[in-house]
C-alpha positions as CSV (number, residue, x, y, z in Angstrom):
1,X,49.8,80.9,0.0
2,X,49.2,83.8,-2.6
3,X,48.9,86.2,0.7
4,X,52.6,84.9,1.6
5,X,53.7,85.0,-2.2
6,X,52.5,88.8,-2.3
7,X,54.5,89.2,0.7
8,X,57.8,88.1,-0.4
9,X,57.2,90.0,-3.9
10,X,56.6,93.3,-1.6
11,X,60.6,91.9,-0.3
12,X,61.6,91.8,-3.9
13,X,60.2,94.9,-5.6
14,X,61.9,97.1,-2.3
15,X,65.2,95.1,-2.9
16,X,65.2,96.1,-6.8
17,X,68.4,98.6,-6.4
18,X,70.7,95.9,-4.6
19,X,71.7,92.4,-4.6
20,X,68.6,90.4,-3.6
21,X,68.7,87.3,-1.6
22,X,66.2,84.9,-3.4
23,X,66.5,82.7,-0.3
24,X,65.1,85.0,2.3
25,X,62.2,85.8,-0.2
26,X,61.6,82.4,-0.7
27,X,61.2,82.1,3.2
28,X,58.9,85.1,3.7
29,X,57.1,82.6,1.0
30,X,57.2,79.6,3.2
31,X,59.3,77.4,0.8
32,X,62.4,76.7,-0.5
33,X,64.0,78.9,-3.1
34,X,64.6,75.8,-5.7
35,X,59.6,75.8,-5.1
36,X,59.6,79.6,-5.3
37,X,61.0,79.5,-8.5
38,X,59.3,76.7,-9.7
39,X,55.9,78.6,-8.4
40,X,56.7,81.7,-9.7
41,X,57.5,81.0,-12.9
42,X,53.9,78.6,-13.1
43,X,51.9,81.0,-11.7
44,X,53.4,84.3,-13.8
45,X,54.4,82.7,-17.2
46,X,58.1,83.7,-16.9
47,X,61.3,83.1,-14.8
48,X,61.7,84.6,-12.1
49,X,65.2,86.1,-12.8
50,X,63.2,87.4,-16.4
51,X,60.5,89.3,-14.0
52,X,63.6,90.3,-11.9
53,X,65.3,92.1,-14.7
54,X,62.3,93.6,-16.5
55,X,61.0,95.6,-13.3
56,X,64.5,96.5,-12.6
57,X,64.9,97.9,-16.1
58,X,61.3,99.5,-15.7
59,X,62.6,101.6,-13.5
60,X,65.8,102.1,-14.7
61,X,64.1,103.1,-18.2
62,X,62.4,105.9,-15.9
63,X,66.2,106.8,-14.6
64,X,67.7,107.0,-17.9
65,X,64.9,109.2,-19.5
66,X,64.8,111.7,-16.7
67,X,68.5,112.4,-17.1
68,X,69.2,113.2,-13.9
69,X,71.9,110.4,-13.1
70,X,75.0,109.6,-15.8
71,X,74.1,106.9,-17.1
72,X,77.2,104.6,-15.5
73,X,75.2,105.8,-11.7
74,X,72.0,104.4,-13.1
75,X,73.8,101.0,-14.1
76,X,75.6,100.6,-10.3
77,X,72.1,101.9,-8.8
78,X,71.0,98.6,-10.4
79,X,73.5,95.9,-9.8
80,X,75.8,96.1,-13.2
81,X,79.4,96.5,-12.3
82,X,80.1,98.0,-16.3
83,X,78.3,100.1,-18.4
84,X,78.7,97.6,-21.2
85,X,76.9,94.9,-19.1
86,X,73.8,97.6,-18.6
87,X,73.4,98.3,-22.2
88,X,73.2,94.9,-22.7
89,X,70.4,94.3,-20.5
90,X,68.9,97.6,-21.0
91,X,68.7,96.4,-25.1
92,X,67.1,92.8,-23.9
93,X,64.1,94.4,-22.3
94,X,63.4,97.8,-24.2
95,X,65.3,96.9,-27.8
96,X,67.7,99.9,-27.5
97,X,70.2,101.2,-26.0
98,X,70.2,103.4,-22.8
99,X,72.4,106.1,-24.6
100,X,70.3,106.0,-27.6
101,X,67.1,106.2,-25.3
102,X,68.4,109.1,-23.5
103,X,69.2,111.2,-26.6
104,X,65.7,110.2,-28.7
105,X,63.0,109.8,-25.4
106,X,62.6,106.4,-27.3
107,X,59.5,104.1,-26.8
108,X,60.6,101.9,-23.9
109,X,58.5,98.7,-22.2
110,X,57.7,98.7,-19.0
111,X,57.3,95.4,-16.8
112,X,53.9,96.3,-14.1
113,X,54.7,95.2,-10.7
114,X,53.3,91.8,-10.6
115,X,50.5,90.4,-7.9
116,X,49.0,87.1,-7.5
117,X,45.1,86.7,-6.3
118,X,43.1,84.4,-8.4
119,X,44.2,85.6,-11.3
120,X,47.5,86.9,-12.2
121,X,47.8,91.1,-12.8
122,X,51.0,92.9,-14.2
123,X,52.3,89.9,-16.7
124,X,51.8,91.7,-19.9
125,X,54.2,94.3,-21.1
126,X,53.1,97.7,-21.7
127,X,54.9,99.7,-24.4
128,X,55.3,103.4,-23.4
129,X,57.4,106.7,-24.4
130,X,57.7,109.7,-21.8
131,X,57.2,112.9,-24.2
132,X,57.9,116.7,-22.2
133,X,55.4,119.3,-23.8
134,X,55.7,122.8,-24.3
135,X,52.4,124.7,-23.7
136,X,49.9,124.0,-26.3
137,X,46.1,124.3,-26.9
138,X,43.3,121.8,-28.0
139,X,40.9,123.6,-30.6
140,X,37.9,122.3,-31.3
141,X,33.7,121.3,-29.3
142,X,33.2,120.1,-26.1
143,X,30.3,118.5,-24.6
144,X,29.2,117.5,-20.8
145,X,29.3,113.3,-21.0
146,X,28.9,110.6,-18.3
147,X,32.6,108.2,-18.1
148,X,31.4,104.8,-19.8
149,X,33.7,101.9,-18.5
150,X,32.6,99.2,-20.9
151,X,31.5,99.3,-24.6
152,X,30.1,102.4,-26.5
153,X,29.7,106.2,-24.8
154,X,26.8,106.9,-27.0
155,X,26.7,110.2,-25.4
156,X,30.6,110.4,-26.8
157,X,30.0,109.1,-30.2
158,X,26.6,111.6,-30.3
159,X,28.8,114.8,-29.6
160,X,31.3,113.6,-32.7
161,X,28.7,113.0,-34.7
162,X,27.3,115.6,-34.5
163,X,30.0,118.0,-36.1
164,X,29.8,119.3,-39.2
165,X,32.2,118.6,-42.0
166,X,33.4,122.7,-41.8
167,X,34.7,122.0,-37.9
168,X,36.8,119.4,-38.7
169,X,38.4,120.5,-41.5
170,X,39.1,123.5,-39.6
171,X,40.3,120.9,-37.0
172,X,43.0,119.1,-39.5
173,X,44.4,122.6,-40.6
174,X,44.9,124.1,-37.0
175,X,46.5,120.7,-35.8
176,X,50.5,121.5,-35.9
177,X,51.7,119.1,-33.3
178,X,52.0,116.1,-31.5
179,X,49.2,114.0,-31.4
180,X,48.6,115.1,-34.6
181,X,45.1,115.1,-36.0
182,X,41.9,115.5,-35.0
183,X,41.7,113.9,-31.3
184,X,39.5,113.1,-27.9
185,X,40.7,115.1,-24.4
186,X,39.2,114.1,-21.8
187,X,39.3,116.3,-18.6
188,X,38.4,115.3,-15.4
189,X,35.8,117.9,-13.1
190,X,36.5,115.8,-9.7
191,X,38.5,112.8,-8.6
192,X,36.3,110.4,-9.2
193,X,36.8,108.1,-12.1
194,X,33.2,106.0,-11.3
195,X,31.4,105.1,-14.3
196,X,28.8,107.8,-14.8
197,X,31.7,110.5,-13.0
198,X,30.7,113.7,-15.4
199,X,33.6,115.0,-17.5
200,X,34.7,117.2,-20.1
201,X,34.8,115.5,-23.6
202,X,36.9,117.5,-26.4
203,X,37.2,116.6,-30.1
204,X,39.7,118.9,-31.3
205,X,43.7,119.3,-32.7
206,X,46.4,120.6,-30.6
207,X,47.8,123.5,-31.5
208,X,50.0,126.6,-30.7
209,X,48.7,128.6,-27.9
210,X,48.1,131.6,-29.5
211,X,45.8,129.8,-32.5
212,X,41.6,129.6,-32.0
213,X,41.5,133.5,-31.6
214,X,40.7,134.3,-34.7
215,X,37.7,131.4,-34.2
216,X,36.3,133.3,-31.4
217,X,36.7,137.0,-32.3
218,X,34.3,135.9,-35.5
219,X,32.1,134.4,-33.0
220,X,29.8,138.0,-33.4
221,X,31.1,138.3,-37.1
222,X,30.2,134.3,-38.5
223,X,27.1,132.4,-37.6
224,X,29.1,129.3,-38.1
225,X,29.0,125.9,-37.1
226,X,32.5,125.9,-37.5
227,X,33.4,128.1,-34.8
228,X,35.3,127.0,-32.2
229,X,36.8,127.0,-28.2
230,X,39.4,126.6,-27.0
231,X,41.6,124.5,-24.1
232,X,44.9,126.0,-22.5
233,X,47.2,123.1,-21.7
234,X,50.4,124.2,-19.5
235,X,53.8,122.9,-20.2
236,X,54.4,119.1,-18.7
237,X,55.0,115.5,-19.1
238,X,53.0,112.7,-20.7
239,X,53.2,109.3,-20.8
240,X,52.1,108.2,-24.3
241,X,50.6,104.5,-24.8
242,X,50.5,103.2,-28.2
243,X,47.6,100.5,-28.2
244,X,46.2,97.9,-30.8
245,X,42.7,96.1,-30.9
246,X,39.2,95.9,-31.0
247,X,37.3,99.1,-30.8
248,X,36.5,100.5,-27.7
249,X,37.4,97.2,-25.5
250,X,41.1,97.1,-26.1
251,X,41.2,101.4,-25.4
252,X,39.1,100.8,-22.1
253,X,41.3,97.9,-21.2
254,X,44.3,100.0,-21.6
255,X,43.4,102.8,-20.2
256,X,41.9,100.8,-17.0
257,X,45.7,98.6,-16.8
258,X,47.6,102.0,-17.1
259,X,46.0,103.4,-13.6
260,X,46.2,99.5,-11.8
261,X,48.8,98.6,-13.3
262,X,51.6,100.8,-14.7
263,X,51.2,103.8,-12.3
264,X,52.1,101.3,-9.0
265,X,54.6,99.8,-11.2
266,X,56.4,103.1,-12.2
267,X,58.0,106.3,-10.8
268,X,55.3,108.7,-11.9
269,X,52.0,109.7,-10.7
270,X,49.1,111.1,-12.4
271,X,48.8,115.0,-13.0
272,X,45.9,117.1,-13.8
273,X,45.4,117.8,-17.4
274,X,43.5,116.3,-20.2
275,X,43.8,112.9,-21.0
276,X,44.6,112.8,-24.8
277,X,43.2,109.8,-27.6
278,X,43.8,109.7,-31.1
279,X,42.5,106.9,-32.6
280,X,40.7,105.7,-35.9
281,X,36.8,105.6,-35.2
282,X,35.9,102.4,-36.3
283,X,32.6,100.3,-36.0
284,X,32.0,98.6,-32.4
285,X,34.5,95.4,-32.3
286,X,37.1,96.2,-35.3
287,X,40.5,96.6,-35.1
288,X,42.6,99.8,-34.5
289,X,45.4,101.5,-33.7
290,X,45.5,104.5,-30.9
291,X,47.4,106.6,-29.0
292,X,46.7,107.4,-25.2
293,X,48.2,110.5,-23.7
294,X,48.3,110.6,-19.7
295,X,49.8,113.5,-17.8
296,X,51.9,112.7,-15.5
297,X,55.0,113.6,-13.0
298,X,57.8,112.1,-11.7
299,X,57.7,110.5,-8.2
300,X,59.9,112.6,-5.6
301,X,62.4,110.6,-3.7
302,X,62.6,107.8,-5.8
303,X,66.9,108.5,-6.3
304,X,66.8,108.4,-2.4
305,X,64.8,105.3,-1.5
C-alpha cells in the first residue's frame, strides 16, 4: 500500500505546474479519491490540498527568488489565473508576499517532498533564506577531525578549546560580514559524508578577501598564538537554515534533514564550498539558536520541465 501511495505521490509532485487530476492519482493508489484523501491526510498530518499548495509554493518560492520569470509567469506556471490570487497563497505558506520576497531575498518555508515508509519523512516545515555572496574569506585555525553524526565531536570541541583568548578576539574584530561572528566551516576533502569521513574544521569570522595578510606576513615577525590562516571562498549562493534546540542533536538533525529532505524537495543542488555554523556553544543538551550555511546552485532545466 505505501509502495502504491509513493507511486501516485511520484504522479503528483511531476504534475505540480498544471492542473492535477486527484482521481487518476488516487487510482495509481488503488482507491478512490474520497480514501486517498482520507489516507493522506492520516498518514501525513495535513490535507492533502494543504501539502498540494505548500510544495507548489516551495518551488515557486525558488522561482520568485531567482528572478528569472515576472512574477505574473511564475503565478500561471502554477495554476493562479491573477496575480492577486498568487500573493495570496504565496502569503499563506511563506507569510509574505512574492513582491516583497523578491526585493528583500526574505526567509521563505519550504514544504520537503513527502514519502511514506514506516514512518512518515518530509512533514515538517523547514524555514530557509537563499543569500548570493560576494567573495569573502574565513580567518581564523583549522584542524584535521573525523565527521561525528551523533552527539559530541570531541575532537571538534578539543580544536575550540584549545584557542587562546588573543585568537578570538582577533576573530570578532576581523569578522565584517554575514554570518557575523566567530563561526564553524566545515569543508569537505572527498564525497563521502560517512561518519568518521576526515574534513576540514575552521573556527574563524568571515571577512573581506584581502584581510588575514597582515596575520601571516607577522608569521616570521610574532611568535603568536594569535596568528592566523586563511580560507578563500569564491562568489556563490547559500541556502541559510535558521535552527532552534538542544545542542548538538537538533544541529545534526538539521543538517541530516536538509541533504534527505530539502535538497530532493527543492530546485538546488549542493556545491562545493564550506559549510558554514554559527551557533552559541552551549553544554551537551541545552537550548540554542544557530545558523547553517549550505552552498548550493540552482537546478538547470527546472523552467523547462
Amino acid at each position: 500500500m505505501l509502495e502504491r501511495m509513493n507511486q501516485a505521490l511520484d504522479h503528483l509532485e511531476a504534475r505540480l505546474d498544471q492542473e492535477v487530476d486527484m482521481a487518476d492519482v488516487a487510482r495509481i493508489a488503488a482507491v478512490s479519491e474520497y480514501h486517498f484523501r482520507r489516507l493522506f491526510s492520516a498518514l501525513a498530518g495535513m490535507p492533502l490540498p494543504v501539502y498540494v499548495r505548500r510544495r507548489r509554493m516551495t518551488l515557486a518560492g525558488a522561482e520568485v527568488l531567482a528572478g528569472e520569470l515576472t512574477l505574473l509567469d511564475v503565478a500561471v506556471r502554477y495554476g493562479y489565473g491573477s496575480g492577486e490570487a498568487f500573493a495570496r497563497a504565496f502569503r499563506s505558506v511563506h507569510g509574505i508576499g512574492p513582491g516583497e520576497a523578491r526585493r528583500t531575498g526574505a526567509v521563505l518555508t519550504a514544504q520537503p517532498r513527502m514519502s511514506f515508509r514506516v514512518v512518515v519523512e518530509g512533514s515538517t516545515a523547514m524555514r530557509y533564506r537563499i543569500v548570493e555572496k560576494e567573495p569573502f574569506r574565513v580567518v581564523g585555525r583549522k584542524a584535521r577531525v573525523a565527521l561525528v553524526h551523533e552527539g559530541i565531536n570531541t575532537a571538534a570541541e578539543a580544536h575550540l578549546e584549545s584557542l587562546d583568548t588573543r585568537a578570538i578576539v582577533r576573530m570578532k574584530e576581523l569578522s565584517d560580514r554575514e554570518p557575523e561572528g566567530v563561526l564553524s566551516a566545515v569543508v569537505h576533502l572527498t564525497d563521502s559524508r560517512e561518519d568518521g569521513a576526515e574534513v576540514d574544521y575552521w573556527i574563524g569570522a568571515a571577512t573581506g578577501p584581502e584581510a588575514g595578510a597582515d596575520e601571516r606576513d607577522a608569521r616570521d615577525a610574532l611568535e603568536s598564538p594569535a596568528v592566523l590562516e586563511s580560507l578563500d571562498v569564491p562568489a556563490g549562493t547559500w541556502a541559510v537554515f535558521d535552527n532552534h534546540g538542544p545542542y548538538p542533536s537538533a544541529l545534526q538533525e538539521l543538517w541530516r534533514d536538509v541533504f534527505t529532505h530539502w535538497f530532493p524537495s527543492n530546485p538546488y543542488l549542493s556545491r562545493p564550498g564550506p559549510e558554514l555554523l554559527l551557533t552559541q556553544p552551549v553544554e551537551s543538551g541545552a537550548e540554542t539558536d544557530s545558523q547553517l550555511w549550505i552552498p548550493v546552485e540552482r537546478r538547470r532545466g527546472i523552467a523547462e520541465a
